[in-house]
SENUSE-675474 format. One record per atom (N, C-alpha, C, O, CB): residue number from 1; residue in three letters; atom name; x, y, z. Coordinates in nm, 4 decimals, m for minus. Glycine has a CB too. Layout:
N
<guti><num>NUM</num><residuo>ala</residuo><atomo>CA</atomo><east>X</east><north>Y</north><up>Z</up></guti>
...
% end
This chain:
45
<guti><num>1</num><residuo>unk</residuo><atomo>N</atomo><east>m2.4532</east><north>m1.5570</north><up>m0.0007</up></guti>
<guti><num>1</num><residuo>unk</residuo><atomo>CA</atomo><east>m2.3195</east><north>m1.5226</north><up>0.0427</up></guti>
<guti><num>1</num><residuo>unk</residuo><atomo>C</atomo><east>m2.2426</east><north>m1.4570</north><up>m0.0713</up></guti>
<guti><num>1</num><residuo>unk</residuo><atomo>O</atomo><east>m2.2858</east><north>m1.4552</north><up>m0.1866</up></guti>
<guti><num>1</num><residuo>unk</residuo><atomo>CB</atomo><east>m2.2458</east><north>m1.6468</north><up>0.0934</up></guti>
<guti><num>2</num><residuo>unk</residuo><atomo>N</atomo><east>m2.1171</east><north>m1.3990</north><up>m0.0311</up></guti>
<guti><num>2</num><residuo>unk</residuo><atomo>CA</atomo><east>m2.0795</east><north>m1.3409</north><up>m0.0832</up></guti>
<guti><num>2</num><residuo>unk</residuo><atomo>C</atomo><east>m2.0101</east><north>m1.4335</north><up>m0.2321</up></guti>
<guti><num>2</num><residuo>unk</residuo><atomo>O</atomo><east>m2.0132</east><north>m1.4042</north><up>m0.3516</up></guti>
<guti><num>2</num><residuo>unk</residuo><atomo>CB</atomo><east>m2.0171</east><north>m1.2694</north><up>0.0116</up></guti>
<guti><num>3</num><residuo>unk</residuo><atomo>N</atomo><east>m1.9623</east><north>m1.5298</north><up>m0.1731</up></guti>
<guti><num>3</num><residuo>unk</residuo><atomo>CA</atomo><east>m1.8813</east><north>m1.6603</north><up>m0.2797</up></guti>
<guti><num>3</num><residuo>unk</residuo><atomo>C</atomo><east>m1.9945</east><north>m1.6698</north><up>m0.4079</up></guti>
<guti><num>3</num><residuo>unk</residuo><atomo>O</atomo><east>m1.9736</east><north>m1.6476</north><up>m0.5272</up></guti>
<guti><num>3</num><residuo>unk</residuo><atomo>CB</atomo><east>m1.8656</east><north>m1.8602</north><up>m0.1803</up></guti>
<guti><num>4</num><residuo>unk</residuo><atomo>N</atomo><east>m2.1106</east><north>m1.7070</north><up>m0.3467</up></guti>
<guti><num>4</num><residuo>unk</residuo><atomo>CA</atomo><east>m2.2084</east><north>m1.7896</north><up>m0.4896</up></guti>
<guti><num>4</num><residuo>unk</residuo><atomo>C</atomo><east>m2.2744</east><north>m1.6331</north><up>m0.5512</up></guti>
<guti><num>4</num><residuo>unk</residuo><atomo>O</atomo><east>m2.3723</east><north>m1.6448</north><up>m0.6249</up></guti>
<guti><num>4</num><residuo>unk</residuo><atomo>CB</atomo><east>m2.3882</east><north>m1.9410</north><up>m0.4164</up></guti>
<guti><num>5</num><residuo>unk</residuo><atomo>N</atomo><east>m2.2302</east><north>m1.5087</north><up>m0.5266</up></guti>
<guti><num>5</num><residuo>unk</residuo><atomo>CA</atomo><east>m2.2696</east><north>m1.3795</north><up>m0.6476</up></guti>
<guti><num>5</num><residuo>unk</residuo><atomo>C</atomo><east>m2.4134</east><north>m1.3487</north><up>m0.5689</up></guti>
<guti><num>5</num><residuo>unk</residuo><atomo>O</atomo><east>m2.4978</east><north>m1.2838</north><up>m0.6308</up></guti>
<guti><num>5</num><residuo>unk</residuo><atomo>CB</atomo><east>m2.2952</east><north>m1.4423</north><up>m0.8602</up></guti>
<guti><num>6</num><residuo>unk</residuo><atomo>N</atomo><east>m2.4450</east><north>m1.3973</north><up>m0.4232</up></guti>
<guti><num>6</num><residuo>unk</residuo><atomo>CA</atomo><east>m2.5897</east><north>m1.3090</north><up>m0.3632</up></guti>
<guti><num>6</num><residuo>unk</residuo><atomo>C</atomo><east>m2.5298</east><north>m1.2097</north><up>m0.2280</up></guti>
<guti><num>6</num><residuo>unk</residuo><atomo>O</atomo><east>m2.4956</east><north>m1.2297</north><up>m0.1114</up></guti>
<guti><num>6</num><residuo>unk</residuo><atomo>CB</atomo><east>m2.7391</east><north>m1.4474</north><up>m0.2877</up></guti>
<guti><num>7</num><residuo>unk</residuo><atomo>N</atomo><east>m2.5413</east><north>m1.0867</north><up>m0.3267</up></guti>
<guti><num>7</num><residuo>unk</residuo><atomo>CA</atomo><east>m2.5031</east><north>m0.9795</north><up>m0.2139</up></guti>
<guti><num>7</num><residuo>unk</residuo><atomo>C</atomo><east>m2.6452</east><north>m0.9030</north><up>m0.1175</up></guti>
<guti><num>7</num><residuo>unk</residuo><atomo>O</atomo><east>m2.6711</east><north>m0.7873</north><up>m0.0843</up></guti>
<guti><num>7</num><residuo>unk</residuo><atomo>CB</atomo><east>m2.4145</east><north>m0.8450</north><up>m0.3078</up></guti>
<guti><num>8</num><residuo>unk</residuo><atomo>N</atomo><east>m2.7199</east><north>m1.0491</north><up>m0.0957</up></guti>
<guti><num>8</num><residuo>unk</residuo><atomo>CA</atomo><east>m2.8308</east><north>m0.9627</north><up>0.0237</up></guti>
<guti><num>8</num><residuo>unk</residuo><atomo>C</atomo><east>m2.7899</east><north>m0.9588</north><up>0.1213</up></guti>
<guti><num>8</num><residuo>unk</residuo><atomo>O</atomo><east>m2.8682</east><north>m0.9194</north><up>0.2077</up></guti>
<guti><num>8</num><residuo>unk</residuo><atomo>CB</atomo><east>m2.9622</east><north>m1.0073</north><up>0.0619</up></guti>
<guti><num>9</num><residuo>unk</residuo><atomo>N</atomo><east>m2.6885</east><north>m0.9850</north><up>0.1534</up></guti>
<guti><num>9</num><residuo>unk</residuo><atomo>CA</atomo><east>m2.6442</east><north>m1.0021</north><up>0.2872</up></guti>
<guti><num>9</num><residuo>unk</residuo><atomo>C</atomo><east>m2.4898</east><north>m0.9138</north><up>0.3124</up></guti>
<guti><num>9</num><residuo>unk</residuo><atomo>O</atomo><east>m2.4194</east><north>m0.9044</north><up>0.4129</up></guti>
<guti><num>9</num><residuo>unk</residuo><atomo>CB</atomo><east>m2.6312</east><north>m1.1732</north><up>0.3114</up></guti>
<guti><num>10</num><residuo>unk</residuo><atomo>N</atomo><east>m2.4754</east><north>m0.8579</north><up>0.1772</up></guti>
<guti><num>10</num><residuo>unk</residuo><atomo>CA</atomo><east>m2.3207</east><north>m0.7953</north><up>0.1992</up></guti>
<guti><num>10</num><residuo>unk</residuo><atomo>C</atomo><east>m2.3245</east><north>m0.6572</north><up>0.2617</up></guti>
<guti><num>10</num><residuo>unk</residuo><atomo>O</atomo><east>m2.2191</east><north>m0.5965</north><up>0.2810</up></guti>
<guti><num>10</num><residuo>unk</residuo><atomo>CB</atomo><east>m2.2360</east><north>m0.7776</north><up>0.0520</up></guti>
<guti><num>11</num><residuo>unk</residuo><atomo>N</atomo><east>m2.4286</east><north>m0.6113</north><up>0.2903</up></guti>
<guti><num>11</num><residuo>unk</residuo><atomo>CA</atomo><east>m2.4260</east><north>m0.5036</north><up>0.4129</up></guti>
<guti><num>11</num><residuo>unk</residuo><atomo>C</atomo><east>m2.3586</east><north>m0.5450</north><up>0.5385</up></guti>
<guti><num>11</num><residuo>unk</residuo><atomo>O</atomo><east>m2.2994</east><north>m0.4539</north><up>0.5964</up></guti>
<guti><num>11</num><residuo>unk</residuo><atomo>CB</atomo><east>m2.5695</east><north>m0.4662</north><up>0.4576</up></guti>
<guti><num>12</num><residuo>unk</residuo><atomo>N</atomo><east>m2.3556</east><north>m0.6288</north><up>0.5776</up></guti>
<guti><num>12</num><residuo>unk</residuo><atomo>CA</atomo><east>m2.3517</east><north>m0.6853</north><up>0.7191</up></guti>
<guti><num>12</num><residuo>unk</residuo><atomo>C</atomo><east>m2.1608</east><north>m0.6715</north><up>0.7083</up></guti>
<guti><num>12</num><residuo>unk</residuo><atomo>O</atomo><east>m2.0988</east><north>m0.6186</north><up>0.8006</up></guti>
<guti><num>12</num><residuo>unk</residuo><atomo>CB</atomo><east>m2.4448</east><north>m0.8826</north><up>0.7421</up></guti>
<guti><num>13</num><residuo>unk</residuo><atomo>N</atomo><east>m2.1182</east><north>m0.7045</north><up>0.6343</up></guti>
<guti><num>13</num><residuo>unk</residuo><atomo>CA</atomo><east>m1.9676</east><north>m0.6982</north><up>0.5844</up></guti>
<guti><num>13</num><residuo>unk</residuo><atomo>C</atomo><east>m1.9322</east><north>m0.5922</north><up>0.5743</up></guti>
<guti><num>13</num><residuo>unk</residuo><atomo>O</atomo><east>m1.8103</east><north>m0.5772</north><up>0.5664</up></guti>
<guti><num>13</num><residuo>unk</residuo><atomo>CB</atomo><east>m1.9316</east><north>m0.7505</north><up>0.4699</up></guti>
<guti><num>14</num><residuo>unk</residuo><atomo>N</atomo><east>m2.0274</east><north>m0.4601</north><up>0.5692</up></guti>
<guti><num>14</num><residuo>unk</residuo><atomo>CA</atomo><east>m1.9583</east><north>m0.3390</north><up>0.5682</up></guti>
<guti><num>14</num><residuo>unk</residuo><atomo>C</atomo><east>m2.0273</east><north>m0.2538</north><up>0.6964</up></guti>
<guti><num>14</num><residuo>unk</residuo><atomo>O</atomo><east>m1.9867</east><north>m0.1552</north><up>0.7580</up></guti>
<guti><num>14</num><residuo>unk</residuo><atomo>CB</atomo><east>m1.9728</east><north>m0.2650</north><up>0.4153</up></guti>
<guti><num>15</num><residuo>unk</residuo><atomo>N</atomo><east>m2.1181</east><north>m0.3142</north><up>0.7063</up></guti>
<guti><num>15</num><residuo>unk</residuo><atomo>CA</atomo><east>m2.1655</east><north>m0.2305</north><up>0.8704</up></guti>
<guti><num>15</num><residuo>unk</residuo><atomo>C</atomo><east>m2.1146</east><north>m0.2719</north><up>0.9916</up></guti>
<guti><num>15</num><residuo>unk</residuo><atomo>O</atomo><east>m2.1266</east><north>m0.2180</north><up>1.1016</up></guti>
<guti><num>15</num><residuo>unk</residuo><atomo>CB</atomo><east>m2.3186</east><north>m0.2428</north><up>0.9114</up></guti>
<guti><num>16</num><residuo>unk</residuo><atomo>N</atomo><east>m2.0582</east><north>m0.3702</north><up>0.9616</up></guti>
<guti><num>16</num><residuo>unk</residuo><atomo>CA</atomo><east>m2.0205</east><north>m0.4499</north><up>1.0908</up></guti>
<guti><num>16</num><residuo>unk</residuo><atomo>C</atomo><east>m1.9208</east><north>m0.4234</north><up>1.1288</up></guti>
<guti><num>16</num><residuo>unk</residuo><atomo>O</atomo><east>m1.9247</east><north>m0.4031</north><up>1.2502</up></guti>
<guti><num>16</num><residuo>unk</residuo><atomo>CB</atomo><east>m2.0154</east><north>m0.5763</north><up>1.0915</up></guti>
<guti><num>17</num><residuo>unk</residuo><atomo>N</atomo><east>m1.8144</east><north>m0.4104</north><up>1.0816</up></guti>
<guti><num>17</num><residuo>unk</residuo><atomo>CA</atomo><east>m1.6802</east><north>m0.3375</north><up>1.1001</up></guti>
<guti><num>17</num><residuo>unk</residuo><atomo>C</atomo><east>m1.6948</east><north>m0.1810</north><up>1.1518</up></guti>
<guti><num>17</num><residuo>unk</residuo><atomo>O</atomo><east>m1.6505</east><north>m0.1210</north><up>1.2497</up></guti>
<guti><num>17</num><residuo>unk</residuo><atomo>CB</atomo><east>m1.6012</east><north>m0.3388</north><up>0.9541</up></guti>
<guti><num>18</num><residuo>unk</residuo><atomo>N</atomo><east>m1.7509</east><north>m0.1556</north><up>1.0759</up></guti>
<guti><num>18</num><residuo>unk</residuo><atomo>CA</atomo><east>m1.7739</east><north>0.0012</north><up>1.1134</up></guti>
<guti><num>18</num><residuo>unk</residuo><atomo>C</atomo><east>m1.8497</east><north>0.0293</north><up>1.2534</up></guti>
<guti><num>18</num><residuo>unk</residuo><atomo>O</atomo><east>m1.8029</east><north>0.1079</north><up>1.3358</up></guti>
<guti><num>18</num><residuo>unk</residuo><atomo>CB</atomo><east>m1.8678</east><north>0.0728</north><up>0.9936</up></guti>
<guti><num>19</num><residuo>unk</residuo><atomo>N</atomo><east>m1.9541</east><north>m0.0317</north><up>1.2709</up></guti>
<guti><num>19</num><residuo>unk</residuo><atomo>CA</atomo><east>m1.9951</east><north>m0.0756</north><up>1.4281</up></guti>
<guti><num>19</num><residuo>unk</residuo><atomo>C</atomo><east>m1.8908</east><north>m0.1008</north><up>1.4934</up></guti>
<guti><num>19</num><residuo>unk</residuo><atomo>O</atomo><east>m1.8540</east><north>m0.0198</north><up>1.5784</up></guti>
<guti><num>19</num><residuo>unk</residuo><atomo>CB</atomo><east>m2.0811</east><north>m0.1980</north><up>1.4494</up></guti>
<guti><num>20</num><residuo>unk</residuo><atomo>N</atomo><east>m1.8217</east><north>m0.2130</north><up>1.4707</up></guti>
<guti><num>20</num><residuo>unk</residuo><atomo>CA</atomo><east>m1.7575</east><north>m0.2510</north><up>1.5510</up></guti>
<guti><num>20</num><residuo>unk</residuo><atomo>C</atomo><east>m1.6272</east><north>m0.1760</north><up>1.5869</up></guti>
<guti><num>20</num><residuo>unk</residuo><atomo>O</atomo><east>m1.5794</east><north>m0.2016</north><up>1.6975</up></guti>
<guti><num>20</num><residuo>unk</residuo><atomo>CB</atomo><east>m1.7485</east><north>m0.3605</north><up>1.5202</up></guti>
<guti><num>21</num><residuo>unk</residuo><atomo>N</atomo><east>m1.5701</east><north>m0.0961</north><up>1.5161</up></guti>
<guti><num>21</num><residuo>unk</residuo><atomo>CA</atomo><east>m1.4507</east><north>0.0420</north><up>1.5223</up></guti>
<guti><num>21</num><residuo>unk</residuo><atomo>C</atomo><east>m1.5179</east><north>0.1267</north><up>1.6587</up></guti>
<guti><num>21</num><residuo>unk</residuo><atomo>O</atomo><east>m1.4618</east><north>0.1455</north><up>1.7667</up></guti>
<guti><num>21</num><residuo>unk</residuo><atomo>CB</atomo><east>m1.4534</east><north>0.1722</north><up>1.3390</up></guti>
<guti><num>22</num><residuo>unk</residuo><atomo>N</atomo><east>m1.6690</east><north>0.1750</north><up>1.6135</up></guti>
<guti><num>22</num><residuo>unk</residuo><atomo>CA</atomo><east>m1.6736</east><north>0.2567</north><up>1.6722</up></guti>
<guti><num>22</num><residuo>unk</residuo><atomo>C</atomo><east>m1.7218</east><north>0.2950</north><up>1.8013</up></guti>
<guti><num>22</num><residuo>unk</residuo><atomo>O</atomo><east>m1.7108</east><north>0.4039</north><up>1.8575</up></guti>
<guti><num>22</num><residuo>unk</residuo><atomo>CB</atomo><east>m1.6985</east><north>0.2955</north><up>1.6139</up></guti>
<guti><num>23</num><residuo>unk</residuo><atomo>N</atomo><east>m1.8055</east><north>0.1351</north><up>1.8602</up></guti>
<guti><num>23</num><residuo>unk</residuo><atomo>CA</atomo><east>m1.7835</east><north>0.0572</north><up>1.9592</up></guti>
<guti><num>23</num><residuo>unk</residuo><atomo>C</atomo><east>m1.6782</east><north>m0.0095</north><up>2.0673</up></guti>
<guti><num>23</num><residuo>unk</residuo><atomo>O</atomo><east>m1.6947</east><north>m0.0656</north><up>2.1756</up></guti>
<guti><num>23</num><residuo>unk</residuo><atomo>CB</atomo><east>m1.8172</east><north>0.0021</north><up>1.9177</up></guti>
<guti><num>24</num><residuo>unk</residuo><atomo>N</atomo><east>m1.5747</east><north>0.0192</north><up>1.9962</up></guti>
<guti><num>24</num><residuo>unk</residuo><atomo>CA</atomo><east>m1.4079</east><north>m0.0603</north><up>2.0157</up></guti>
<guti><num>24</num><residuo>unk</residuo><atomo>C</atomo><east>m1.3414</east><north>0.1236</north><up>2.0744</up></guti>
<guti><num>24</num><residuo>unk</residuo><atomo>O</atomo><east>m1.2861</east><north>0.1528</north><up>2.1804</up></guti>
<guti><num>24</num><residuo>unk</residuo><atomo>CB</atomo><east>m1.3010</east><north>m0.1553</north><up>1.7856</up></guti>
<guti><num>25</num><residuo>unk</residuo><atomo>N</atomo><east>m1.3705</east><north>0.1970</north><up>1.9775</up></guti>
<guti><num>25</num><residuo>unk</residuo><atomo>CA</atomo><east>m1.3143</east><north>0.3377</north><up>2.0295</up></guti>
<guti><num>25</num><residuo>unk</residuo><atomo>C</atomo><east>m1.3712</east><north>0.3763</north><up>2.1571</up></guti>
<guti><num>25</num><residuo>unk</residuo><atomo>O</atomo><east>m1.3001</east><north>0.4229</north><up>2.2461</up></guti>
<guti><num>25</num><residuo>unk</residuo><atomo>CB</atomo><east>m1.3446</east><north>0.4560</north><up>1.9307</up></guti>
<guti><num>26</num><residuo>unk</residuo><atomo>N</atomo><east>m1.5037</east><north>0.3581</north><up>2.1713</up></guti>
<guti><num>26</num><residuo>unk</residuo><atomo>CA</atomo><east>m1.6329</east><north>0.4319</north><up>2.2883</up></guti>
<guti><num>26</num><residuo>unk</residuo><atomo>C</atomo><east>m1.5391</east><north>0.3543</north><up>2.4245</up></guti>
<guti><num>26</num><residuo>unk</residuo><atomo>O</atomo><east>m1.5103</east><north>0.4077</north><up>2.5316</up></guti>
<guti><num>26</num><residuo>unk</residuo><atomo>CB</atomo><east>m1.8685</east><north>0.3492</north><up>2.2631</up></guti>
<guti><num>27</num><residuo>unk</residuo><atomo>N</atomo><east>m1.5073</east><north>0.2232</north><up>2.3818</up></guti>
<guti><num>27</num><residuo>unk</residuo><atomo>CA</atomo><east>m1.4796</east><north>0.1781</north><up>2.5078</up></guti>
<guti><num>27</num><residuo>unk</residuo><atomo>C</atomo><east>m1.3388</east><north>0.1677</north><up>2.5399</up></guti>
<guti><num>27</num><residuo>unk</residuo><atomo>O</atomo><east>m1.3200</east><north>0.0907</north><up>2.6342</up></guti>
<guti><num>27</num><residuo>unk</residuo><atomo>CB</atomo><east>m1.5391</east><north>0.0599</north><up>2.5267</up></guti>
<guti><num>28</num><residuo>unk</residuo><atomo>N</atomo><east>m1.2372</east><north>0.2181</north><up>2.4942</up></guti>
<guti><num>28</num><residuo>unk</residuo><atomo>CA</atomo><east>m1.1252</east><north>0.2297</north><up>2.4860</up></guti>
<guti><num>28</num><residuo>unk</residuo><atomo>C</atomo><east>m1.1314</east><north>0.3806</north><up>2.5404</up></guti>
<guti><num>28</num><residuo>unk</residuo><atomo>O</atomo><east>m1.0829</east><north>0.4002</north><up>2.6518</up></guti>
<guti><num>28</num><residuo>unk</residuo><atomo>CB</atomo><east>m1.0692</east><north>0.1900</north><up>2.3530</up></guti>
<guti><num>29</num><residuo>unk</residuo><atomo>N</atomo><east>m1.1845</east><north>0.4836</north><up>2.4741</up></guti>
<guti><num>29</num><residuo>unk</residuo><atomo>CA</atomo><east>m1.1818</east><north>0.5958</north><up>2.5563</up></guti>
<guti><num>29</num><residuo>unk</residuo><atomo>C</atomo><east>m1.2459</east><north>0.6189</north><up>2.7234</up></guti>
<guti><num>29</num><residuo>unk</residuo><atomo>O</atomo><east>m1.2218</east><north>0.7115</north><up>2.8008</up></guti>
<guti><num>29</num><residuo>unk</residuo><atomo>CB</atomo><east>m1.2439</east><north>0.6805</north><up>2.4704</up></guti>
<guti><num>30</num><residuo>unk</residuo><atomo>N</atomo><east>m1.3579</east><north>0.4662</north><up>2.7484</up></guti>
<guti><num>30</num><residuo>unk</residuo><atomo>CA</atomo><east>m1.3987</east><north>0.5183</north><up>2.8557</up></guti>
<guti><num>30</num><residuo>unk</residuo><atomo>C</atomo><east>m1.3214</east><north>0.4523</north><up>2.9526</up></guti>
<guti><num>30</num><residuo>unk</residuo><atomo>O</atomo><east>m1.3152</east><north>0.4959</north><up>3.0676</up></guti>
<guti><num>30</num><residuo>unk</residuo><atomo>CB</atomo><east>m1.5342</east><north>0.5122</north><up>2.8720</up></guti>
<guti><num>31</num><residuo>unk</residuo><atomo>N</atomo><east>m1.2565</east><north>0.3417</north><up>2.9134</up></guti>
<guti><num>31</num><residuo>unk</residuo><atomo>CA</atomo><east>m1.2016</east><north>0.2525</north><up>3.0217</up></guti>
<guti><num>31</num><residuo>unk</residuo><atomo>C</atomo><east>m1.0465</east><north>0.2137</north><up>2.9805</up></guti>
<guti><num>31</num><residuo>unk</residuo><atomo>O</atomo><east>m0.9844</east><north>0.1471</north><up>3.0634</up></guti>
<guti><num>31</num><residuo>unk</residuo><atomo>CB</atomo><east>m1.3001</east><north>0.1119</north><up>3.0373</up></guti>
<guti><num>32</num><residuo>unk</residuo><atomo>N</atomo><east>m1.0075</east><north>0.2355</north><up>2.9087</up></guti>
<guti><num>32</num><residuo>unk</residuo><atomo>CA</atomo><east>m0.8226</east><north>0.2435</north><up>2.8952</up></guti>
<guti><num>32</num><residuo>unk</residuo><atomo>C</atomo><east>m0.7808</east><north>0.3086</north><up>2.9343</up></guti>
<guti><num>32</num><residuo>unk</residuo><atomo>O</atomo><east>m0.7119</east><north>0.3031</north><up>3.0362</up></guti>
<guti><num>32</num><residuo>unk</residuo><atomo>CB</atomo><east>m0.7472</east><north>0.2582</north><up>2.7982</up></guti>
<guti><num>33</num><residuo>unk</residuo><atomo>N</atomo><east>m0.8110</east><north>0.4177</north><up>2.8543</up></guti>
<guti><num>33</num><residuo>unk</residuo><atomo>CA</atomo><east>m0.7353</east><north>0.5352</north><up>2.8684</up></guti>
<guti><num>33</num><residuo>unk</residuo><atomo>C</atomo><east>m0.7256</east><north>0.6066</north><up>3.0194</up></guti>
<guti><num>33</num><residuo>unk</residuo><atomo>O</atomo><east>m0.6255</east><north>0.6610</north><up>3.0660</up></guti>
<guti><num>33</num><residuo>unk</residuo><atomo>CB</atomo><east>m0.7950</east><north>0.6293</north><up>2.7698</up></guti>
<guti><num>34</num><residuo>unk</residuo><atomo>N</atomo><east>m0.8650</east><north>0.5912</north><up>3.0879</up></guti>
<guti><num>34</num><residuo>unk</residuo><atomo>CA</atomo><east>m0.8536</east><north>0.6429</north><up>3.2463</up></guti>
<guti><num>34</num><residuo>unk</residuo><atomo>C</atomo><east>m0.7518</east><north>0.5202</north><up>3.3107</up></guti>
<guti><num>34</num><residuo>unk</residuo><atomo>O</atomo><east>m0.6944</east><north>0.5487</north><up>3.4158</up></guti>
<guti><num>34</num><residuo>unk</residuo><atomo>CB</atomo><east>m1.0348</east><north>0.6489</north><up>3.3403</up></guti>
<guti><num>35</num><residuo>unk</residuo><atomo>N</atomo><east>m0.7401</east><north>0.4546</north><up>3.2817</up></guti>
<guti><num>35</num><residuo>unk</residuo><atomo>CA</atomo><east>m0.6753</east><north>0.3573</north><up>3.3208</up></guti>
<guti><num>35</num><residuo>unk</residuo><atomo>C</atomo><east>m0.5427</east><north>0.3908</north><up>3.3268</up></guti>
<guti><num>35</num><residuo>unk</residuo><atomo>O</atomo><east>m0.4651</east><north>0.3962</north><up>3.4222</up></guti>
<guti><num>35</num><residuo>unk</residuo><atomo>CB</atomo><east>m0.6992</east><north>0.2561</north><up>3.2520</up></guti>
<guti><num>36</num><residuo>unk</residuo><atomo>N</atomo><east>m0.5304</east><north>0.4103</north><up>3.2218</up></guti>
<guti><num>36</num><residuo>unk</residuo><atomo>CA</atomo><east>m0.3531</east><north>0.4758</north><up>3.1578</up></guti>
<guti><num>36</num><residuo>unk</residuo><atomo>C</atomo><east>m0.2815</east><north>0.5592</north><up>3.2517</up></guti>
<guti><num>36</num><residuo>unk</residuo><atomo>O</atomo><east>m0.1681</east><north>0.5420</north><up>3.2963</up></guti>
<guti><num>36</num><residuo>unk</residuo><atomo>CB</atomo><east>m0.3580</east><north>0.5916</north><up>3.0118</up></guti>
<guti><num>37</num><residuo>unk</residuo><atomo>N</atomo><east>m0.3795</east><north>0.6695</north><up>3.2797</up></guti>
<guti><num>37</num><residuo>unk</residuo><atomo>CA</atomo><east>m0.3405</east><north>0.8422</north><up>3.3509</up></guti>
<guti><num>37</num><residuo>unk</residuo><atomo>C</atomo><east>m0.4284</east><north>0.8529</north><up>3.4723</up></guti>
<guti><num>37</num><residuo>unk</residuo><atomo>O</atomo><east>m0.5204</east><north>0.9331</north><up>3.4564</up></guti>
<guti><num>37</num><residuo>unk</residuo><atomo>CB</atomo><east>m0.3887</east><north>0.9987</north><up>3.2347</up></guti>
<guti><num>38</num><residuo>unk</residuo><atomo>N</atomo><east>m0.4251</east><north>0.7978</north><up>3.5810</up></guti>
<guti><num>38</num><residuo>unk</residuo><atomo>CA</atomo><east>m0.5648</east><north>0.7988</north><up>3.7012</up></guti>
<guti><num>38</num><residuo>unk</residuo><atomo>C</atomo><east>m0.4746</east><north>0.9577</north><up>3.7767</up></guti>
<guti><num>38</num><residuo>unk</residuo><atomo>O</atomo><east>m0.3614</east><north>0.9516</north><up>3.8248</up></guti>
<guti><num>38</num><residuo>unk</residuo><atomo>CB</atomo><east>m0.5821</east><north>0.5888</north><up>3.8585</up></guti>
<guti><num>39</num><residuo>unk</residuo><atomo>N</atomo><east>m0.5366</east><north>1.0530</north><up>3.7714</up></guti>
<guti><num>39</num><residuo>unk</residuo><atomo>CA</atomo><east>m0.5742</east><north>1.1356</north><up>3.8448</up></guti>
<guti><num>39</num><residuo>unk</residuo><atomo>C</atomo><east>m0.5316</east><north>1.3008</north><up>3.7798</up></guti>
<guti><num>39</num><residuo>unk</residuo><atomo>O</atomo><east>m0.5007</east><north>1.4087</north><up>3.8303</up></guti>
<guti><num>39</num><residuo>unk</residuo><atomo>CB</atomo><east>m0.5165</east><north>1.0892</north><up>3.9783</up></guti>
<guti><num>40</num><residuo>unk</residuo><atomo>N</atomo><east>m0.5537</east><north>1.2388</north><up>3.6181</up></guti>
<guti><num>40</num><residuo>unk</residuo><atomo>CA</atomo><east>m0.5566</east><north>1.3337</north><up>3.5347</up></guti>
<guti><num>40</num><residuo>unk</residuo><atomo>C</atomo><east>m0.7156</east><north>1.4080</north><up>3.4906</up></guti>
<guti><num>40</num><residuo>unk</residuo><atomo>O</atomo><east>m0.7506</east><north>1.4016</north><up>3.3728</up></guti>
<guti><num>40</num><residuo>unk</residuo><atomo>CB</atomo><east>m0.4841</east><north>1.2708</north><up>3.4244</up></guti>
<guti><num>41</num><residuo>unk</residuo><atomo>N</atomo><east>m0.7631</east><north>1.4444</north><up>3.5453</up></guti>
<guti><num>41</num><residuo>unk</residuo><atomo>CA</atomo><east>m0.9114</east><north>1.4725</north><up>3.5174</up></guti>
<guti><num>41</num><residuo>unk</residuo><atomo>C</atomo><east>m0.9336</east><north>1.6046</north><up>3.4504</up></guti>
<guti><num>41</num><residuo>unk</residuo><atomo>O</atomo><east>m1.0397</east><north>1.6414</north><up>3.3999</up></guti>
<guti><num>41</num><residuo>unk</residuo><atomo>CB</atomo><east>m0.9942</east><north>1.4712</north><up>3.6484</up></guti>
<guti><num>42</num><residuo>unk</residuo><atomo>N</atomo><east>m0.7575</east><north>1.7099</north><up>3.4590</up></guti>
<guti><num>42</num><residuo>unk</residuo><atomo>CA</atomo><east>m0.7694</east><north>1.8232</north><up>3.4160</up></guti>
<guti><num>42</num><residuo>unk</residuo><atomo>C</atomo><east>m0.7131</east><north>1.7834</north><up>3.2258</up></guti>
<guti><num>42</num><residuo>unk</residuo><atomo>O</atomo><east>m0.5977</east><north>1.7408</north><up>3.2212</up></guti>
<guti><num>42</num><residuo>unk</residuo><atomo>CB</atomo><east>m0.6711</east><north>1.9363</north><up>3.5289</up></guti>
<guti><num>43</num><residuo>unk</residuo><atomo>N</atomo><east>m0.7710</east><north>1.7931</north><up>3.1126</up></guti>
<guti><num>43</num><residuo>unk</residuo><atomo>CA</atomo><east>m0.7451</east><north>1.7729</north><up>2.9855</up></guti>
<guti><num>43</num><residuo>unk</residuo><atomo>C</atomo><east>m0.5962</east><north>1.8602</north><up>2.9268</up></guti>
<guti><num>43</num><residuo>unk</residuo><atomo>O</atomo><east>m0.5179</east><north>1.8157</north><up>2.8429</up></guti>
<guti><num>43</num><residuo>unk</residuo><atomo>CB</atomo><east>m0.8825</east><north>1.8156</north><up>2.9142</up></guti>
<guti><num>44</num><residuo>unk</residuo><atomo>N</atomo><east>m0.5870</east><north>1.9824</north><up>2.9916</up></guti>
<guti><num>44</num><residuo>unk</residuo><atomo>CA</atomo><east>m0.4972</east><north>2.0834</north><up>2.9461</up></guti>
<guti><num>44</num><residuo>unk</residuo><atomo>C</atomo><east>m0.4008</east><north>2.0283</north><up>3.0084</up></guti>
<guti><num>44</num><residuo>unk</residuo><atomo>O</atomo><east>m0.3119</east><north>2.1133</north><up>3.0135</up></guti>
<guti><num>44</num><residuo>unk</residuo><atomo>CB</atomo><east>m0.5203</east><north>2.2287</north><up>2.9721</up></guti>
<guti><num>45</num><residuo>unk</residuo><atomo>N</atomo><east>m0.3585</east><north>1.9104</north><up>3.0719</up></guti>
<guti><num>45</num><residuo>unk</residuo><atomo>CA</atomo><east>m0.2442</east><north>1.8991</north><up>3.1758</up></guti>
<guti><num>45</num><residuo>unk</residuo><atomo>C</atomo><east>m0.1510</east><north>1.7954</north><up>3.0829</up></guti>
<guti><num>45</num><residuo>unk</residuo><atomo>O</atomo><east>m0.0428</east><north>1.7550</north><up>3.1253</up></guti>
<guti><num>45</num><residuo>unk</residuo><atomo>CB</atomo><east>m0.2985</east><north>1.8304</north><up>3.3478</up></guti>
% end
């Protein structure tokens, strides 16, 4: 762990977040946001 000075595992602390952002965005764009504006399908509008 990170406390007792063994960083084999401190990837997981920086990939994981970053997964998890960009996982958190994918589904926020597919299912909020239509949510938000329903019968906006044209982008320029």
């Amino acid at each position: 762990m990170i406390v007792s000075g063994n960083f084999t595992s401190a990837w997981v602390y920086i990939v994981g977040p970053i997964i998890g952002g960009i996982l958190a965005a994918l589904l926020y764009d597919r299912f909020v946001r239509e949510a938000e504006a329903p019968g906006t399908d044209d982008p320029e509008v």
